[in-house]
C-alpha positions in Angstrom: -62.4 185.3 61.4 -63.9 183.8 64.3 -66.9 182.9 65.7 -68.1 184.2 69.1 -71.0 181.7 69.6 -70.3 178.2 70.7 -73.7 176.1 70.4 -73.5 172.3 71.7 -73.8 169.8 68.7 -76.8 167.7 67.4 -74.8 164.9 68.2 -74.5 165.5 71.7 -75.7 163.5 74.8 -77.5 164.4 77.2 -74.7 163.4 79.7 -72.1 165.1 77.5 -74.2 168.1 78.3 -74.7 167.7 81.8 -71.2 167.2 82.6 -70.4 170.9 80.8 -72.7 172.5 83.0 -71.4 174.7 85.9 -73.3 176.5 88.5 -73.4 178.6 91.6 -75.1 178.0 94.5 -77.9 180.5 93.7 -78.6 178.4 90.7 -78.6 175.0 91.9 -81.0 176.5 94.0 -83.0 177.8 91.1 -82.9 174.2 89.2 -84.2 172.4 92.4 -86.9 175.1 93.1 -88.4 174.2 89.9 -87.9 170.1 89.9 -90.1 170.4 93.2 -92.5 172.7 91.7 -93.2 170.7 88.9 -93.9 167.7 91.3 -91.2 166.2 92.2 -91.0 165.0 96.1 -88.0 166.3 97.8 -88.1 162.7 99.7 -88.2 160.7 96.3 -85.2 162.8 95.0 -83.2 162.0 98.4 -84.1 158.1 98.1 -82.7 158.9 94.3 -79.6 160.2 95.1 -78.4 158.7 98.3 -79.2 155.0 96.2 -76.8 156.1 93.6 -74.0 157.4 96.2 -74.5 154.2 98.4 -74.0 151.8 94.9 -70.9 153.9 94.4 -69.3 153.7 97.7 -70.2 150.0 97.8 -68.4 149.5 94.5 -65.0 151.8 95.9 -65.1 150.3 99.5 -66.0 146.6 99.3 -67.5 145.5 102.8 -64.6 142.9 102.8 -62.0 145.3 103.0 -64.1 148.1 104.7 -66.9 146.5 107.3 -67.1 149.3 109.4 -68.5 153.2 107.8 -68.9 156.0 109.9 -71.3 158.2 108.9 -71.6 162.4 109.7 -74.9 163.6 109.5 -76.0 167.6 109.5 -79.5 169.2 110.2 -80.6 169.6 106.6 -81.0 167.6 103.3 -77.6 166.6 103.0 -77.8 165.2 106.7 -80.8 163.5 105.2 -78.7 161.8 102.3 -76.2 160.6 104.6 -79.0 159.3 106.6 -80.4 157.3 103.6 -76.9 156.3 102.6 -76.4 154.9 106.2 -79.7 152.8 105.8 -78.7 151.5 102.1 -75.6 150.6 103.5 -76.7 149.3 107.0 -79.0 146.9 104.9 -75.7 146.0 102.2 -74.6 144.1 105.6 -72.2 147.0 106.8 -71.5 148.3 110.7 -72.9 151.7 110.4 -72.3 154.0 112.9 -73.3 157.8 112.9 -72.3 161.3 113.7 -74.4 164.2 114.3 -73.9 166.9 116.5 -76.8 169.1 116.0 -80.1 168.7 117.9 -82.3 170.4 115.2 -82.6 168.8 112.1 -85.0 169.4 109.5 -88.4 167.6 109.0 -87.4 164.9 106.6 -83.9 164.6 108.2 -85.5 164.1 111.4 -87.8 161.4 110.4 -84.6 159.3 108.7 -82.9 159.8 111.5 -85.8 158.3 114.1 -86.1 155.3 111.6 -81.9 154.9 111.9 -82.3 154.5 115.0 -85.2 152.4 114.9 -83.2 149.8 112.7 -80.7 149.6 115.9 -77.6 151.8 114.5 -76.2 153.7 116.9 -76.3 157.3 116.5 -73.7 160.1 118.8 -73.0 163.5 119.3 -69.4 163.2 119.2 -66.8 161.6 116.9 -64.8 159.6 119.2 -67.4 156.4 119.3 -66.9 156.1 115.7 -62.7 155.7 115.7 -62.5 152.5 114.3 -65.2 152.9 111.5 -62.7 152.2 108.5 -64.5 154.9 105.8 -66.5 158.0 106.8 -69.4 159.5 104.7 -69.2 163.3 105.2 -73.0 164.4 105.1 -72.8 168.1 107.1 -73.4 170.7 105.0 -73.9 170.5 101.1 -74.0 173.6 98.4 -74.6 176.9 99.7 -72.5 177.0 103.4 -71.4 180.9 103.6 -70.2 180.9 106.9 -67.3 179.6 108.7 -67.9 176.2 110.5 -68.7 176.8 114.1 -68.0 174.8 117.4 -68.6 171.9 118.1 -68.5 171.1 114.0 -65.0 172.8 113.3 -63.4 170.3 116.2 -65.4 167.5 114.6 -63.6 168.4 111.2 -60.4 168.6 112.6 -60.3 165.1 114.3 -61.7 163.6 111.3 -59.0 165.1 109.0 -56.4 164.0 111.6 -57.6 159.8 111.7 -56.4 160.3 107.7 -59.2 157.9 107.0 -61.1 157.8 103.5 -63.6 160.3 103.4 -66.6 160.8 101.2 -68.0 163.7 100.5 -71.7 164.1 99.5 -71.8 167.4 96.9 -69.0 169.1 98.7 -66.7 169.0 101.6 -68.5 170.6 104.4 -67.1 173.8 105.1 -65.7 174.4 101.6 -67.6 177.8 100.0 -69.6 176.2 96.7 -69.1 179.6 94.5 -65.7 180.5 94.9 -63.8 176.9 96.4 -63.0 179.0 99.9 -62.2 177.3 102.9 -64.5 178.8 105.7 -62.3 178.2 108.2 -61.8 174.4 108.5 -63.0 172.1 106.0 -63.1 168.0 105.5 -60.1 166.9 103.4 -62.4 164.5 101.4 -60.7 161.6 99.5 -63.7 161.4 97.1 -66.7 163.8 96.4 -69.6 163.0 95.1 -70.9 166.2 93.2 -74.9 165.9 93.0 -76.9 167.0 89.8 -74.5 169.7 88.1 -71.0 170.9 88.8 -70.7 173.2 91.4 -68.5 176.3 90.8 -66.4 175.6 94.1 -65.2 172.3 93.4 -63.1 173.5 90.0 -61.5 176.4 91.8 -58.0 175.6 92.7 -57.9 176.7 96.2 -60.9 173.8 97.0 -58.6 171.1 95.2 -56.3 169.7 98.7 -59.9 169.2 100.2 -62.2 167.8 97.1 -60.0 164.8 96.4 -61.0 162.3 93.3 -64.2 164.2 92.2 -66.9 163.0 90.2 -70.4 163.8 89.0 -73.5 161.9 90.4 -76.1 162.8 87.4 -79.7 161.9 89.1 -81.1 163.0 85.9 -82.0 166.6 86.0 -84.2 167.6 82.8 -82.0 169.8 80.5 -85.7 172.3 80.3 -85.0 173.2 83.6 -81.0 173.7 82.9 -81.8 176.3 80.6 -85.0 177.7 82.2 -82.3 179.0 84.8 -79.3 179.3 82.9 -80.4 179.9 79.3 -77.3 179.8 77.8 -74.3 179.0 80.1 -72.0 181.0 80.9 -69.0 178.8 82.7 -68.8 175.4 81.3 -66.0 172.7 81.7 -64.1 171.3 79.2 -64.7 168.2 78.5 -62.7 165.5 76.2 -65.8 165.7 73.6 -65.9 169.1 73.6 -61.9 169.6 73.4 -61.3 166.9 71.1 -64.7 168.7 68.3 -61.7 170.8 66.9 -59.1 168.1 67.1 -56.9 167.2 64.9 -58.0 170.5 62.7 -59.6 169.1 59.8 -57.8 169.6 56.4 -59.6 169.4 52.6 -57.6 166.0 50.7 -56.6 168.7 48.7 -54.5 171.1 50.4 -50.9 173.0 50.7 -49.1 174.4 53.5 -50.0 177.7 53.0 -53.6 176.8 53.6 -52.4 175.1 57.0 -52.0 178.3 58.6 -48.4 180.0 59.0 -47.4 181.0 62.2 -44.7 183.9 63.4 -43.2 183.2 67.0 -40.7 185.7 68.4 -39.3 184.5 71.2 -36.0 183.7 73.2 -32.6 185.5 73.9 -28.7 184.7 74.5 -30.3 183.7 78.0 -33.2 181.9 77.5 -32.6 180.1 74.3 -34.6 176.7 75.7 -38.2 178.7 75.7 -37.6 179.5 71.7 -36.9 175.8 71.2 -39.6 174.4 73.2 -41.9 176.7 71.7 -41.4 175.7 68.8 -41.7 172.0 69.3 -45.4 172.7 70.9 -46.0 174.4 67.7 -44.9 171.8 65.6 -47.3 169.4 67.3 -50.2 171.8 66.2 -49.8 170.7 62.5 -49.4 174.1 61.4 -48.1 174.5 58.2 -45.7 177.1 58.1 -43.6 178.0 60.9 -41.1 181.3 61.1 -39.0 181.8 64.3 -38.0 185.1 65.0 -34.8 184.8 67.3 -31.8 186.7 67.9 -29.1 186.3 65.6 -26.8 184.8 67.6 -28.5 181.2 68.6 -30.2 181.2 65.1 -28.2 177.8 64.7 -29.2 176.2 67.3 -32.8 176.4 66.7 -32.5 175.3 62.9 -30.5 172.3 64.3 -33.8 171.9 67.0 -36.8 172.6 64.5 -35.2 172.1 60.8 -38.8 172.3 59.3 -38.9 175.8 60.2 -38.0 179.0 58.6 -35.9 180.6 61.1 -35.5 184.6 60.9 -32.1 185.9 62.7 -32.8 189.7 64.5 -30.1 192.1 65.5 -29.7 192.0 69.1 -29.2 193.8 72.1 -26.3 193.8 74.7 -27.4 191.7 76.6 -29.0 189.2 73.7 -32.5 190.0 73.6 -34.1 190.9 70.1 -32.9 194.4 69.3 -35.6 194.7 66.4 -37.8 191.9 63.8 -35.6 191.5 60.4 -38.2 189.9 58.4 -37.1 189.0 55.2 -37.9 190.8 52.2 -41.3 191.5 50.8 -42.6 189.8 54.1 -44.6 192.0 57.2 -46.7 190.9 60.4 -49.5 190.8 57.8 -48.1 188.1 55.9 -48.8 185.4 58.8 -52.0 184.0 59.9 -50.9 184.2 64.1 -48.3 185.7 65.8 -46.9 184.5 69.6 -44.7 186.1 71.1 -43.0 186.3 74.6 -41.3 182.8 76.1 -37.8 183.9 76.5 -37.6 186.9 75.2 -36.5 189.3 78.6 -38.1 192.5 79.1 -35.6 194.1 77.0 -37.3 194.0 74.0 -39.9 195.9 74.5 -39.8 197.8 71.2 -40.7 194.3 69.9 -43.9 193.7 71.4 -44.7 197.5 70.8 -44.3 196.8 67.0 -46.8 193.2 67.4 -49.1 194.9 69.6 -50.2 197.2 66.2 -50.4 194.2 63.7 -54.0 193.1 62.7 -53.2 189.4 62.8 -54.6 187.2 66.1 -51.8 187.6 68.8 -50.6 185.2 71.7 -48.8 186.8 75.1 -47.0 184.9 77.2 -44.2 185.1 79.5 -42.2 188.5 79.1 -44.8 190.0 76.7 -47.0 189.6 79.6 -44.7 191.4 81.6 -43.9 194.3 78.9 -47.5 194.6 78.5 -48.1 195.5 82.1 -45.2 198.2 81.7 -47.2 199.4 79.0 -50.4 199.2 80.7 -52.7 196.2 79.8 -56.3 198.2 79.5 -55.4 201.4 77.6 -53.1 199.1 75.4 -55.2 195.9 74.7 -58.2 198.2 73.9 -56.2 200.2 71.3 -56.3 196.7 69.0 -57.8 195.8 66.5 -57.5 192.0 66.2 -58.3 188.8 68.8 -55.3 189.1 71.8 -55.2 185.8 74.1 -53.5 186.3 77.4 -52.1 183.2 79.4 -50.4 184.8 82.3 -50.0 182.3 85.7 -51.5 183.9 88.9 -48.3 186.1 89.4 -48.2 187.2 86.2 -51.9 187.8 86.1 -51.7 190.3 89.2 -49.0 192.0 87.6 -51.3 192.7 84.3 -55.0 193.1 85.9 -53.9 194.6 89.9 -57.1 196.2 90.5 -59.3 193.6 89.4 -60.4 190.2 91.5 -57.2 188.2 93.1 -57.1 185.1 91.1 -55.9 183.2 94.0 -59.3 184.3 95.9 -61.5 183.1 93.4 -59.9 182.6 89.8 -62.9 182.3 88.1 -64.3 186.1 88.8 -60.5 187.6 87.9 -60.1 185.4 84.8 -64.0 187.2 83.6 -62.9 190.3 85.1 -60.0 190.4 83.2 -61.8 189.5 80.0 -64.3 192.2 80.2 -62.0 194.3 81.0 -59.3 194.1 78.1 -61.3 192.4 75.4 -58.9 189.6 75.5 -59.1 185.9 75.7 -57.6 185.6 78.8 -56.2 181.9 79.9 -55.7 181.6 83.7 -52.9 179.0 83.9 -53.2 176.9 87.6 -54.6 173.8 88.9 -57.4 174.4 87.3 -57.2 176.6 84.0 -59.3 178.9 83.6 -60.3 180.7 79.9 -62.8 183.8 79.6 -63.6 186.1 77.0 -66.4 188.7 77.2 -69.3 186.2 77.2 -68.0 182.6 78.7 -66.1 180.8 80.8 -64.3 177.7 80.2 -62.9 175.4 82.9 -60.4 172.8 82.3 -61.0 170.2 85.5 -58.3 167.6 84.5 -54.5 168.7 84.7 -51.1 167.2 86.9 -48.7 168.6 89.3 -46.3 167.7 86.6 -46.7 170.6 84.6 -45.3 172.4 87.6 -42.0 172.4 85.7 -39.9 175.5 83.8 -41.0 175.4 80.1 -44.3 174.1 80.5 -45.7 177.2 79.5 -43.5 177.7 76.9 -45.0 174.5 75.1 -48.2 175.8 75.5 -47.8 179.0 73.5 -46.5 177.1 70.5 -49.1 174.5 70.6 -52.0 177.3 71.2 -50.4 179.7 68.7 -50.1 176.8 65.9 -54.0 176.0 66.2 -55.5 179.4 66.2 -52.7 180.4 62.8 -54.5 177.4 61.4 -58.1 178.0 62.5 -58.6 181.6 61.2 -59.4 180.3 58.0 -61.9 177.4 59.2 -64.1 179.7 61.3 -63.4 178.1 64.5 -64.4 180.1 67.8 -61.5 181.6 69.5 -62.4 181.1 73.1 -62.9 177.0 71.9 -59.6 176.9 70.1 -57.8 178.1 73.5 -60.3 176.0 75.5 -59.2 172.8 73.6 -55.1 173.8 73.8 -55.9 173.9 77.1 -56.9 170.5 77.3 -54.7 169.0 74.7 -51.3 170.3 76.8 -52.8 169.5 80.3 -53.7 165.6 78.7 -50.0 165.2 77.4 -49.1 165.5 81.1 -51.5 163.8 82.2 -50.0 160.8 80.0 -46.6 161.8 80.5 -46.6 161.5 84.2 -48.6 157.8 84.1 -45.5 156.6 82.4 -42.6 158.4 84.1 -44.3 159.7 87.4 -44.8 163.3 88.0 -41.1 163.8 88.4 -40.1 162.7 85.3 -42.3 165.1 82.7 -39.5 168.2 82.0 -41.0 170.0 78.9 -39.4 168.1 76.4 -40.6 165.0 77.5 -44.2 167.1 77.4 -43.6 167.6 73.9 -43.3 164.2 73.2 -46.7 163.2 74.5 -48.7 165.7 72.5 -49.5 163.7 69.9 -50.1 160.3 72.1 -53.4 162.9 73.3 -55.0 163.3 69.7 -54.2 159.8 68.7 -55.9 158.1 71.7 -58.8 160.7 71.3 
């Protein structure tokens, strides 16, 4: 039904691969160990790199607008970069000035910082001489700081993050962790960050993000051999629009039938939460599905077929207190007659016989919402690894806890819960925050562009119908699971994206997300 193994393309760049690629510390360490064993001089690749990050911050701070750079310079190679960036820069016609607080500085740091000087910019100890520099260039510590900044660095920080200056960042902020985004102790609050060679891990965890600023990747052209002489095949990539956009729109035969387009069951909503049934629906309907059922309680039945009139909508008996009291399909129709089932926006913890009933179908299953929550009432282990078919998950960090409480705290480091979680249940488990995060046993799938927008009730709810409509309509087409989520992922996170460029971050309620879902595939 679906494919486990996601192998890059013929057709793809090298770039396009490069900008996938995600590592740890350990193995940035691993990549460089071999460039300089194969030959490469460590000074060459520093004259490289701190060329390329000088052009850049030329091209974002004009010397017109910004004469004056202050530069902050630590004892080891990324103290040397800022060094070379101070000289590029110093010879571009700007007023350099530098930072660095640390009388021991490695060789080749040492001998860029004797030839600063040499050139007549003035080099301190302290950050106060450089007050009125107009940008700073953040060159402390690069990948692979495990400890918490110590004095007098941490007062250095501090000042620098209190002048609210532009700061750039080379690789990382100094003092944020590169594996798991931590802040160890104090860290810069960079307004760009130049992210050298490969991604690191750090930068794409959400609690890093109020300190990384605008990132972006500075490739100095790393050979892919010695990518996959460390990481073989990786095993946390980001998403990128190429890769999101492979599955999108799902391709259809000229001859076709909306029974070949996949037909989805949601079950959702209640006499309370009527609005999650309706928006899920409208994110499925942007899926192109091509059957849609609705399984709702009776009672607002007709206010959904007034919402979503192109779907077959299935009134339940009901509760009490208006949740869905048990599925009424109609005749000659069971939970094996649809390709996908969702199930959970709306829907109150009261119908838990419900999700008791889904949880033993063989068809591909969405959670969200309240079957999240009934699922951790049931116990999510024991209960996921009873089925038989593909489960995604796509709980937010409090629901997440709730499901997987003696696993990794996803607000610690989201990207050991979310594979955690995966291993743990057999699920494809989306980690809704900042930065989604989707695992399944093998990978991990970052999704690095998203809004504060989405921050909104119903979001969610748009996300399970758009995710549910692809994967009814990809069980047939042999499309990897974890790839289909990866690309929902994207495809909801872009609408708001667009959304909020027209109407501000305010302004993107989940209808209005809904309307945007198409704008994504169509500029794509």
């Amino acid at each position: 039904m679906f494919n486990s193994e996601s192998p890059l393309p013929n057709t793809t760049t090298r770039h396009e691969q490069i900008s996938r690629v995600v590592v740890t510390a350990q193995q940035m360490r691993d990549i460089e160990a071999r460039i300089f064993a194969e030959g490469m001089p460590v000074a060459a690749l520093m004259e490289k790199v701190a060329g390329l990050i000088a052009r850049r911050i030329i091209e974002l701070y004009p010397r017109s607008h910004f004469p004056c750079i202050g530069i902050l310079v630590g004892p080891g190679h990324n103290g040397g970069d800022a060094l070379v960036v101070a000289r590029e820069l110093h010879f571009q016609g700007y007023d350099i000035a530098v930072c660095c607080p640390f009388s021991k500085l490695k060789d080749l740091t040492a001998q860029h910082a004797q030839y600063v000087k040499s050139l007549g910019i003035p080099v301190y100890e302290a950050l106060e001489p450089l007050a009125k520099c107009a940008v700073f260039v953040d060159g402390l510590f690069g990948f692979g700081l495990e400890r918490s900044l110590s004095s007098p660095v941490d007062r250095i920080v501090d000042q620098l993050n209190e002048w609210s200056q532009p700061v750039v960042s080379i690789d990382l902020p100094s003092g944020i962790h590169t594996d798991t985004g931590e802040v160890l102790g104090t860290a810069v609050q960079a307004t760009q960050t130049f992210c050298l060679g490969l991604w690191k891990l750090g930068l794409l965890q959400d609690q890093a993000l109020d300190y990384v600023g605008q990132a972006e990747l500075i490739d100095f052209d790393i050979p892919i051999a010695d990518i996959q002489a460390v990481l073989e095949t990786p095993k946390i990539k980001r998403i990128t629009p190429q890769s999101a956009i492979a599955t999108l729109p799902l391709k259809r035969s000229p001859v076709t039938h909306k029974y070949k387009q996949g037909h989805l069951l949601l079950i959702c909503g209640s006499r309370r939460y009527t609005g999650g049934a309706i928006l899920t629906g409208l994110g499925t309907r942007a899926s192109g599905v091509g059957m849609l059922s609705i399984a709702v309680p009776e009672s607002i039945k007709p206010l959904l077929s007034a919402q979503l009139p192109e779907a077959l909508i299935v009134g339940c008996p009901e509760t009490a207190s208006g949740a869905i009291a048990q599925l009424q399909l109609p005749e000659q129709t069971d939970l094996s007659s649809f390709d996908a089932i969702a199930c959970g926006p709306g829907l109150t913890v009261d119908a838990k016989p419900i999700l008791q009933e889904v949880m033993n179908s063989d068809r591909p299953l969405v959670l969200d919402a309240d079957g999240l929550n009934i699922l951790a009432q049931m116990g999510t282990i024991p209960t996921l690894q009873r089925r038989q078919a593909p489960t995604v998950l796509t709980p937010h960090a409090g629901e997440f806890k709730r499901l997987f409480p003696d696993t990794v705290d996803p607000t610690n480091d989201q990207i050991a819960a979310v594979r955690a979680a995966a291993a743990q249940s057999g699920a494809v488990v989306l980690l809704k925050g900042a930065r989604t995060a989707i695992a399944d046993t093998d990978y991990v799938w970052i999704n690095s562009e998203s809004t504060p927008a989405l921050a909104r009730g119903g979001s969610g709810d748009v996300l399970t119908g758009l995710l549910g409509g692809l994967i009814a309509q990809a069980t047939t087409k042999h499309i990897p699971l974890l790839e289909i989520v990866a690309s929902a992922a994207w495809w909801h996170s872009q609408a708001g994206i667009l959304a909020a460029r027209d109407r501000t971050e305010m302004g993107v309620d989940a209808f209005t997300l809904t309307q945007y879902l198409m704008s994504v595939v169509r500029s794509s």
